[in-house]
N, C-alpha and C positions, 0 to 999 in steps of 0.2 A: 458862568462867564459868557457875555455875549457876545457873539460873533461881528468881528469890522465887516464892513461893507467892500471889503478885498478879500477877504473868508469868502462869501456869501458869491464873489465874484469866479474865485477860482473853483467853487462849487458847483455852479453853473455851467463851468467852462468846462471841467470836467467829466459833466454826465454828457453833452452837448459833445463833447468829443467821442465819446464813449460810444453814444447812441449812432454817431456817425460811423464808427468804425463797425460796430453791429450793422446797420445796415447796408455800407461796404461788402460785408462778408456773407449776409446774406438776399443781396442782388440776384446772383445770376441762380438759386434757387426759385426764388419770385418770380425771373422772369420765365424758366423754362415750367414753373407750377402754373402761368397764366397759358402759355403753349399750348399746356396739354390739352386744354379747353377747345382746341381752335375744330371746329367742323369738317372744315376740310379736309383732303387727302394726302396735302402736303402742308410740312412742317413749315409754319411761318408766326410771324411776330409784328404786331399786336392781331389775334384771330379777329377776322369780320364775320363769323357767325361762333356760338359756341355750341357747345358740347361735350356728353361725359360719354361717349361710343367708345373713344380710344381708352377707356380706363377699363371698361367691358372687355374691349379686344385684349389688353394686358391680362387679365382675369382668365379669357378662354384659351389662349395662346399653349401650347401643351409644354412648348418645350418651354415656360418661365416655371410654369408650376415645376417642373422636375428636377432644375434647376435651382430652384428656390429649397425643395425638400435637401439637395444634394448639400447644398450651399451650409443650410442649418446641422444637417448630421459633421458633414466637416469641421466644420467652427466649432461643435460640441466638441466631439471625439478631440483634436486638435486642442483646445484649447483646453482640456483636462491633463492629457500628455505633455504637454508645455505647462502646464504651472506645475503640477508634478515632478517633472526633470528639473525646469527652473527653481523649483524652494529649495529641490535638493542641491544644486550645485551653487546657489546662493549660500546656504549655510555650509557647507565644505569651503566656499573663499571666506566666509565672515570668519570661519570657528577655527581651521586650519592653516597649517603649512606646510607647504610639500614643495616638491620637485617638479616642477613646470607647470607652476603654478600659472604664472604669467601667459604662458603657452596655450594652457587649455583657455584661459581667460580669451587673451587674442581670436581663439576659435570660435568660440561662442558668440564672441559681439561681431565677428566678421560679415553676416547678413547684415550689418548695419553703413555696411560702406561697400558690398559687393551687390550689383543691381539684380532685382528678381528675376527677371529673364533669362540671367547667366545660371543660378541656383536652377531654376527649374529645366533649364537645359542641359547642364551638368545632371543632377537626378533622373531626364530621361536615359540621357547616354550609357550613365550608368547601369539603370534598371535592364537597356535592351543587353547590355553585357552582360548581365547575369543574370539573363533572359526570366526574369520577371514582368508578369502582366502588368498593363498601364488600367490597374483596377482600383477602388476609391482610395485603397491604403498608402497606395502611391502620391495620391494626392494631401493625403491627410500626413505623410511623408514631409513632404516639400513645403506645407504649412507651418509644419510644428518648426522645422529649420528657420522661416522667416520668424517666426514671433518669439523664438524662445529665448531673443536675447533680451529684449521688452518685459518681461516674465523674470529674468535673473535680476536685471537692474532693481527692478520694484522691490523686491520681494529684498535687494542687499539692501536699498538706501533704509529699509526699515528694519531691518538688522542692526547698521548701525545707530540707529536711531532708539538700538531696543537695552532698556534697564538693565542687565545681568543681574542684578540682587535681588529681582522676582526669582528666578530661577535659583539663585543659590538659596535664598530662603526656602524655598521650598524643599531642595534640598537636605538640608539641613535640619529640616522636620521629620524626615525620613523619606522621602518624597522617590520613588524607581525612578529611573532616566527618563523613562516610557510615561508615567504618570504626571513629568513633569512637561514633558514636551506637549502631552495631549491637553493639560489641564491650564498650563501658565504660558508656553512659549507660543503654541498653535493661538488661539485668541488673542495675544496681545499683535502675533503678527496679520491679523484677521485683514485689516485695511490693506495693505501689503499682497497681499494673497488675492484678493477681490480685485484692486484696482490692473493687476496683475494678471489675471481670468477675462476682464473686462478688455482690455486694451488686448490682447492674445483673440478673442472671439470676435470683438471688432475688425481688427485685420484679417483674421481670416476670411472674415463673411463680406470685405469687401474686396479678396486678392483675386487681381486679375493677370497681369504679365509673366507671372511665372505657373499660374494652372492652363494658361491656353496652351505650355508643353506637353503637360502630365495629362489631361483628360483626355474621354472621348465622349462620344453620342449618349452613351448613355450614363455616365461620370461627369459630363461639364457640368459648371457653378454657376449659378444665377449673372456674375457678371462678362462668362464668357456665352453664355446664351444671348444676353445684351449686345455682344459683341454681334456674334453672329447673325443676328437679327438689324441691327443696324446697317451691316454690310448687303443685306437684301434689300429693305425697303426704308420708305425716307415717310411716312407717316409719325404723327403725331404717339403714337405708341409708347415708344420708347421715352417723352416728355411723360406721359402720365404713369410709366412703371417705374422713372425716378424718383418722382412724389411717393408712391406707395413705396419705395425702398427704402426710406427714410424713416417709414413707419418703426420697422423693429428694431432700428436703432435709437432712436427719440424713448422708445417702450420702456429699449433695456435703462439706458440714462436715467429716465425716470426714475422705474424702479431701483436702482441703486440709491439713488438719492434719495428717495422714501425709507428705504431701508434700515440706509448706512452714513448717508449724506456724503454728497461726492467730495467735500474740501475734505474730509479724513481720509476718504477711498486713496485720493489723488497727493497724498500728505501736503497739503496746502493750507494747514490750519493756520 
């Protein structure tokens, strides 16, 4: 059947809008990736000479690298313990009923409407009370608490979203609880799990308001070194370590999508 010439129009209209809102959104990307360029010693916009010196200096700079290793072992570490906690207490609200129920629910999602500088401030106060070091665990502490409600969501909406009569058939074959959770229920909640890992290691690796409590000199994250480096100097630096930031996040995207393809990750089919 072929398309009217009012098809063909709101076709149009809508990549056109589309492409607009894409480029909206990634504006002030562009324009601090032309920044990093600029020669000079102060940060300006459009550069009158260019250069890749400032991308150099983000390279040698000690404290991004350390901050960068710190950054990544957190987000790991963090983001294993949150989908771990999160699957399990996902499938405890999908499976079960119990006694405050609702309660522990409420707790869990409460990082979702309590700002992260109060978390992380509360978790120092804490820690110094029970005079505990403000050493990486602490950080990877105060991370797993922000993302783990992110982590539960995921992991229930594909709970609900999951067959039971795979499970009971297998079941029913003779199938251990054990054999069947590893064989039929883990795999089919794969997406679930993943997009739930993914979005857990993303926030981590880009939390900044609530680790400027918990860290120090030699525990700060790649974007409180950012910080603190912007509060010294006003060079182009910090334009070209944003572009390189962007690197292992576009990496990880990718690869998901190569993988797994993000519209099942993200249950968007």
């Amino acid at each position: 059947m072929r398309k009217s010439v009012l098809d063909h129009l709101l076709d149009w209209s809508g990549r056109i809008v589309l492409i607009s809102i894409l480029g909206f959104v990634l504006l002030p990307f562009v324009v601090v990736a032309i920044a990093s360029l600029n020669d000079g010693a102060i940060l300006s916009f459009p550069p009158k000479s260019w250069s890749l010196r400032w991308y150099a200096n983000a390279f040698e700079y000690r404290d991004f690298g350390a901050g960068l290793v710190n950054s990544l072992r957190i987000a790991a570490v963090g983001a294993t313990i949150a989908l771990i906690a999160g699957a399990g207490f996902a499938y405890v609200f999908n499976r079960y009923d119990f006694m405050f129920k609702g309660l522990l629910n409420t707790v869990l999602m409460s990082p979702l409407i309590i700002p992260n500088f109060t978390i992380g401030l509360g978790l120092l106060i804490l820690s110094t009370a029970a005079s505990l070091p403000r050493s990486i665990w602490l950080v990877i502490a105060v991370h797993v608490v922000i993302v783990l409600p992110f982590v539960v969501r995921s992991v229930y909406v594909s709970l609900k979203n999951f067959e039971r009569r795979y499970e009971q058939a297998a079941e029913s074959l003779g199938g251990t609880p054990l054999h069947v959770l590893l064989t039929i229920t883990l795999p089919l909640l794969l997406p679930g799990l993943i997009s739930g890992a993914l979005f857990a290691a993303i926030l981590s690796f880009n939390e900044f308001t609530a680790s400027l409590y918990v860290v120090n000199q030699r525990t700060q994250t790649l974007p409180v070194a950012m910080y603190n480096y912007v509060r010294e100097y006003a060079d182009p630096t910090l334009a070209a370590l944003s572009v390189i930031y962007v690197a292992p996040v576009a990496a990880m995207l990718l690869l998901v999508h190569k993988f797994f393809r993000l519209e099942k990750v993200l249950n968007v089919d």
